[in-house]
C-alpha positions in Angstrom: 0.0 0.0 0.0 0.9 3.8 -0.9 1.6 5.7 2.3 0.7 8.9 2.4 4.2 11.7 2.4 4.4 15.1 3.0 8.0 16.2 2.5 9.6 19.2 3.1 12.9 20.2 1.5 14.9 23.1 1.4 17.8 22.9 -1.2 19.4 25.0 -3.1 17.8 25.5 -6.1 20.2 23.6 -9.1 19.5 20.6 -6.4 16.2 20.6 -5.8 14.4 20.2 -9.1 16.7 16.7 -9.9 15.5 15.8 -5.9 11.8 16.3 -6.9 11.9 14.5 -10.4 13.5 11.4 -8.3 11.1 11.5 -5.5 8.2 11.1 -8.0 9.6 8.3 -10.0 10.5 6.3 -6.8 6.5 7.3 -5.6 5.2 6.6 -8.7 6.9 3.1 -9.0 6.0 2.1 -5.5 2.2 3.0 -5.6 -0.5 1.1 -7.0 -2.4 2.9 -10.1 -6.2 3.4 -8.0 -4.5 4.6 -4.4 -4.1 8.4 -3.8 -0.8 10.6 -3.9 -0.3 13.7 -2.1 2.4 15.4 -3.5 5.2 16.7 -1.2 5.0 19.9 -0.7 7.8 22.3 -0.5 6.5 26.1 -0.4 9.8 27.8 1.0 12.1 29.2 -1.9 14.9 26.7 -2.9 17.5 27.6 -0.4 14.9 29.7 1.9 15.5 29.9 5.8 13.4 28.0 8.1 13.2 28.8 11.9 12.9 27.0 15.2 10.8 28.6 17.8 10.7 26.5 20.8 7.6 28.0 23.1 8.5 27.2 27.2 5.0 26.7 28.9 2.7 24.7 31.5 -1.0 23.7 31.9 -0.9 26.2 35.6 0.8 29.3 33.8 -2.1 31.5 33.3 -0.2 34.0 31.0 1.1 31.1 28.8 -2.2 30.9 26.6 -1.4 34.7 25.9 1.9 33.0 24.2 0.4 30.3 22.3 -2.1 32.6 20.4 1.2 35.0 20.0 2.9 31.6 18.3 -0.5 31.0 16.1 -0.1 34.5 14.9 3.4 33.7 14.0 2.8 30.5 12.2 0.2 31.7 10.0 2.8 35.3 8.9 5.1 32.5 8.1 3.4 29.2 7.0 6.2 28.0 5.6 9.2 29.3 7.2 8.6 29.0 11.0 8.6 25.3 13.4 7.2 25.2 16.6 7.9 23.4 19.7 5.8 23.7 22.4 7.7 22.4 25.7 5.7 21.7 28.6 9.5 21.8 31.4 9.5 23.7 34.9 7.4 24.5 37.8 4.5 25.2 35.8 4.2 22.1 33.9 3.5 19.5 36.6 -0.4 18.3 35.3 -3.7 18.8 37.6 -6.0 16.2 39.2 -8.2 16.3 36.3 -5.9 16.9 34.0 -6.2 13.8 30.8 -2.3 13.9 29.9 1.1 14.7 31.4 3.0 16.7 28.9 5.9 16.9 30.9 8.7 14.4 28.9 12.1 13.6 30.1 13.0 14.6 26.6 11.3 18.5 27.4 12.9 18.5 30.8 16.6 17.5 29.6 16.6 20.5 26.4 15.0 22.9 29.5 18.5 22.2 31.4 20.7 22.5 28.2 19.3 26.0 27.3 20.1 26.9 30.8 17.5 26.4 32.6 13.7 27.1 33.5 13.0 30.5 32.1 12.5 33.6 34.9 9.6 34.7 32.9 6.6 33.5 30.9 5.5 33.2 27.9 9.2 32.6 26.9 10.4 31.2 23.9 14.1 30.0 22.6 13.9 31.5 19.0 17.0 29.4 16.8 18.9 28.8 20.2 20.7 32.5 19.8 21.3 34.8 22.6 20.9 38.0 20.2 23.4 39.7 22.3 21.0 40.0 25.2 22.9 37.1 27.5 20.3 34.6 27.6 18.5 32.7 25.2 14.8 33.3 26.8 12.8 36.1 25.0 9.5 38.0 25.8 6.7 37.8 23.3 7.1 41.1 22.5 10.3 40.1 20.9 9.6 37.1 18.9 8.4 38.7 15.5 10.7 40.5 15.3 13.7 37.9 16.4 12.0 36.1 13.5 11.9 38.7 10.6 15.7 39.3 11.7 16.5 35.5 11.2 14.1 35.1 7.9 16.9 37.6 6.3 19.7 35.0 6.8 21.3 32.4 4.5 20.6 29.2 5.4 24.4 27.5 6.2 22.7 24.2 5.2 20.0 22.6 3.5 17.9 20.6 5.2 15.5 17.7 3.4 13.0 15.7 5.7 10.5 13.0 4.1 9.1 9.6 5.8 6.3 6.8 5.5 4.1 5.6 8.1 2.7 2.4 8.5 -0.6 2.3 10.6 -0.3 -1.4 10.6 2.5 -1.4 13.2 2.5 2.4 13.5 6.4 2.2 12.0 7.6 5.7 10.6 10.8 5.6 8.0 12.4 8.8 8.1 15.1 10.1 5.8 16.8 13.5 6.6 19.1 14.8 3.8 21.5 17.7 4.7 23.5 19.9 2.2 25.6 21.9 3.3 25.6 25.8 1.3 29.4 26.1 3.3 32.1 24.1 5.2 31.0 23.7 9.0 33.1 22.8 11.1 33.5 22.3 15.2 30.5 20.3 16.9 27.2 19.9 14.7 24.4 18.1 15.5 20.6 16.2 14.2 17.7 16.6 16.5 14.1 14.7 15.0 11.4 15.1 17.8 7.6 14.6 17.3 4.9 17.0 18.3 1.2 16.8 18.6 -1.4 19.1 19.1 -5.0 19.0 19.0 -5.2 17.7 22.4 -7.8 19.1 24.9 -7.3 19.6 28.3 -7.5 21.7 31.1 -5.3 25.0 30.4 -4.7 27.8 33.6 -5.6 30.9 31.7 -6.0 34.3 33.0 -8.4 35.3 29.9 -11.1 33.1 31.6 -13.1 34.5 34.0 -12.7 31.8 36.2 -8.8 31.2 35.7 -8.9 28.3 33.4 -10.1 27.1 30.2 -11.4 23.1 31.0 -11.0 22.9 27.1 -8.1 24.3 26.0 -6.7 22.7 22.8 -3.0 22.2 23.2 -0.9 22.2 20.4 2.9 21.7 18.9 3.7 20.0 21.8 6.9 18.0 22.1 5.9 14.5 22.9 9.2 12.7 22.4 12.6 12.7 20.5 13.8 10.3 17.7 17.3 11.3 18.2 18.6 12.1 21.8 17.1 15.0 23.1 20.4 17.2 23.0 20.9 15.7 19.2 22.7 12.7 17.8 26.5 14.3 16.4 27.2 14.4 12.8 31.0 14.0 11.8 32.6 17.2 10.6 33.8 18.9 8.6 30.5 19.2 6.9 32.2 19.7 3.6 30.1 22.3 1.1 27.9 20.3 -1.7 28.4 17.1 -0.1 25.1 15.6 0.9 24.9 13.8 4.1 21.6 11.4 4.7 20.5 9.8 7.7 17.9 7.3 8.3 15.4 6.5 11.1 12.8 4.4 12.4 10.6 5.0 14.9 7.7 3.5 16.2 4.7 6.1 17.4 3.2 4.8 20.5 -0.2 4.1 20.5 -1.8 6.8 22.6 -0.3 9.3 19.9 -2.6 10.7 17.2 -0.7 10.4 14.5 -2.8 12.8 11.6 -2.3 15.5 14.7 1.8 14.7 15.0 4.9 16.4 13.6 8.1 15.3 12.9 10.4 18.3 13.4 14.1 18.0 12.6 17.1 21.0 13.0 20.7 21.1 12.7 22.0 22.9 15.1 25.8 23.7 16.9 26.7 21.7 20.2 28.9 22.5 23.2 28.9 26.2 23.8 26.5 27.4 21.9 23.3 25.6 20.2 22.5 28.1 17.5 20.2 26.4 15.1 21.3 26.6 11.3 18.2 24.9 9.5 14.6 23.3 10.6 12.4 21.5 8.6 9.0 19.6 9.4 7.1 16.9 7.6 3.2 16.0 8.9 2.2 12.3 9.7 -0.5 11.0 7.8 -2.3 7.8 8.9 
């Protein structure tokens, strides 16, 4: 049976037409002739920056809801060229009574501790893991579009190609990430491929309410687990300009996970000292 793909790629542009004509020979070899095929779509410019915002929150921060409509906002100015994390990590985060899930993840609590630690102020987001000269990677929402824009108008260092299958037989995704590097990186450099889900409703503290909270909140882009370690899996550098590197995964969604409502997310990003994030890309699961 033909799954259903959705790719994303970001190449540069003499590579991505030759990617495309290959991806739909391979897709139309594999598929039977009366089964559907959704083409992959890839609406960022050849070569086009994507970004990473990755949203620090909790189901008893009242003022977090005001950062998750700020994030909507932000997703639909940039359809195509902004990825969002939601991470459910700090004091805030630890589920109610009534609550149906526990959003707080190992995974959300051990990138939390590698940024530095549970943000002083909320809503906070980590916007391409840079500082921006300020000395700490946590920003207000005031400054989040405009963090954006400002990263929007960079280069991409590398391309970064995500596409995948999923099985709902034995709910087995095959992943394959393909990175191109547009220069020679050096020093530490590393893969990170999470899943997020949204459409999950729940009880939400929210100051908008009149009563405090909002019984069904729908909770979205939130970081469920990682498919690499949670700090990335290393790539061996020199990352050498033109010279395509691909990695393959599988993973197996567990079964409480919705997978028409799940992400996979993937970003290169620095290690060590700094954790700047070079590329993102995101591919939807279809069931």
């Amino acid at each position: 049976m033909c799954l259903s793909i959705i790719k994303t790629e970001i190449m540069l542009r003499y590579f991505r037409f030759g990617v495309i004509a290959v991806f739909f020979a391979a897709l139309w070899a594999s598929c039977n002739e009366n089964e559907p095929i959704i083409p992959p779509v890839g609406p960022q410019e050849s070569g086009s920056r994507v970004v990473l915002i990755e949203e620090f929150t909790g189901v008893r921060c009242p003022n977090c809801p005001a950062g998750a409509e700020e994030i909507e906002s932000l997703l639909a100015l940039y359809p195509d060229n902004l990825v969002a994390v939601t991470i459910h990590a700090g004091s805030f985060a630890f589920a109610f009574d009534t609550s149906k899930y526990d959003f707080k993840v190992q995974e959300g609590i051990d990138i939390t501790n590698a940024l530095g630690g549970e943000p002083l102020f909320y809503p906070s987001a980590v916007i391409d893991r840079k500082t921006f000269g300020t000395g700490s990677l946590y920003l207000g929402k005031a400054e989040w579009a405009g963090r954006i824009q400002s990263e929007l108008a960079q280069e991409p260092a590398v391309g970064l190609g995500l596409e995948g299958s999923y099985n709902p037989a034995d709910r087995q995704l095959d992943i394959t990430v393909t990175l191109l590097p547009n220069e020679t990186l050096s020093g530490e450099i590393n893969l990170t491929i999470l899943v997020t889900e949204s459409g999950m409703v729940d009880i939400q503290a929210n100051e908008l309410e009149d009563d405090g909270y909002s019984e069904d909140y729908v909770h979205k882009h939130v970081l469920r687990g990682t498919i690499t370690p949670a700090l990335g899996e290393p790539l061996q550098t020199p990352l050498s300009e033109g010279q395509p590197v691909v990695r393959s995964y599988q993973y197996t969604l567990p079964d409480e996970w919705v997978p028409d409502n799940c992400e996979l997310v993937a970003f290169v990003h620095r290690s060590g000292s700094e954790e700047e994030v070079l590329q993102a890309a995101r591919l939807y699961i279809e069931d």
